[in-house]
N, C-alpha and C positions, 0 to 999 in steps of 0.2 A: 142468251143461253146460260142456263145456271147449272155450275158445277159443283161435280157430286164429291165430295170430299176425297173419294182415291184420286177423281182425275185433278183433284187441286193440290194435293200431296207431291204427287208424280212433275204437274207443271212447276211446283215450286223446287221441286230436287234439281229437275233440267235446268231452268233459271240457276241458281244457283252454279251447279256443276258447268255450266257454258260459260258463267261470268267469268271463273278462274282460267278456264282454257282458254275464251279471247285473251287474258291478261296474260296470263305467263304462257302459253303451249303454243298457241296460233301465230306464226310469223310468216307473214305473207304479204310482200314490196306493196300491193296495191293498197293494205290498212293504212299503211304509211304512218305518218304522226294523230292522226284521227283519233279523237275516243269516243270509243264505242261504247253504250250499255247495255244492257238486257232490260228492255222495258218493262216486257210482262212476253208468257208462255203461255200458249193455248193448246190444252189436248183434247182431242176429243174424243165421246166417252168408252168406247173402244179401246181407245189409248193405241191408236193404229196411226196419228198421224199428228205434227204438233206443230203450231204456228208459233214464228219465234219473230217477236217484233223488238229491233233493236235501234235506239236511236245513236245519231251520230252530231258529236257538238261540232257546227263548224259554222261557216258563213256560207261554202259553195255546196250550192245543191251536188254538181257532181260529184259530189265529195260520198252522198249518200250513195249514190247509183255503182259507185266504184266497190264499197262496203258489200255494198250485198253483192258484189260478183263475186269478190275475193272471197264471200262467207260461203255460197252458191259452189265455187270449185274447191273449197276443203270440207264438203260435206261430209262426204266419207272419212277422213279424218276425226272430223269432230265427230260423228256417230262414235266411231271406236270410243274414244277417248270417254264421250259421254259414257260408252256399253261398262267402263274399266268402272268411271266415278257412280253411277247410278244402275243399280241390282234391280233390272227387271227380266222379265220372259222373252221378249221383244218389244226391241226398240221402236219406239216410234219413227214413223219416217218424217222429218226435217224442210220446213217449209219456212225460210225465211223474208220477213216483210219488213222494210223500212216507216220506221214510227216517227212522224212527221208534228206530234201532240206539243214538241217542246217548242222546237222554230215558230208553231200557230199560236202558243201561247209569247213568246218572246215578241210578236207582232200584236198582238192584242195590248199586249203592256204598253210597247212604243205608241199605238197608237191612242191610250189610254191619258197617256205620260204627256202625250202631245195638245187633245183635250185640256185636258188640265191647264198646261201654260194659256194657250189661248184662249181659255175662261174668264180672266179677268178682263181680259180687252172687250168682252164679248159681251159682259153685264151691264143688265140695264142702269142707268143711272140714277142717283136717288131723286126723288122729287124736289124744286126747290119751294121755299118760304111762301111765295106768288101763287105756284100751284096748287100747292098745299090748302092757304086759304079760298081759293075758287071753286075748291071743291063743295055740289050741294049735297054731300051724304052729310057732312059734318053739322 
């Protein structure tokens, strides 16, 4: 889906204006000590409805699934708040999705990192002196 320049204006004001509300407005026992970011914002071209993908650095999964409830029951909230920080006609209505791109990436690495070490064990050996000359290409 390629967007058209208002709706990439609009998604970048809401990013933006949602990142300072999770940081300073939003306080809500379930965030807990979580950080949260604002991955990316998606409107669509209507601009009637925005998907807000937010990742959360931690180790426990539930930790994500907790996030989006606690963002899920202050919607209304953060709508205002958005309507106060970003000047439009109507708000979009608020769909939040947990962005799961970094923990995929922090496994790729590990398992990347991990390759790596076990490459040298893994290498084939050089040929010795013997083989070398019994070879008939030579």
């Amino acid at each position: 889906m390629t967007l058209h320049s208002r709706e990439k204006r609009v998604a970048e004001e809401i990013k933006e204006a949602l990142a300072i509300i999770l940081q300073h407005e939003l306080k809500d026992p379930r965030l807990g000590e979580a950080l949260v970011t604002v991955a990316a914002v998606e409107v669509t071209r209507d601009l009637q409805n925005a998907t807000i993908h937010v990742s959360v650095l931690g180790d426990d999964p539930k930790e994500g699934a907790d996030v989006i409830a606690a963002l899920e029951h202050s919607k209304g909230f953060i709508k205002r708040q958005l309507c106060k920080a970003v000047v439009l006609r109507l708000m979009p209505e608020l769909f939040f999705r947990l962005d799961t791109t970094g923990s995929y990436a922090a496994r790729i690495n590990e398992l990347l990192h991990q390759i790596e070490t076990e490459a040298p064990a893994r290498a084939p050996q050089e040929p010795t002196d013997t083989e070398a000359d019994s070879d008939p290409k030579k």
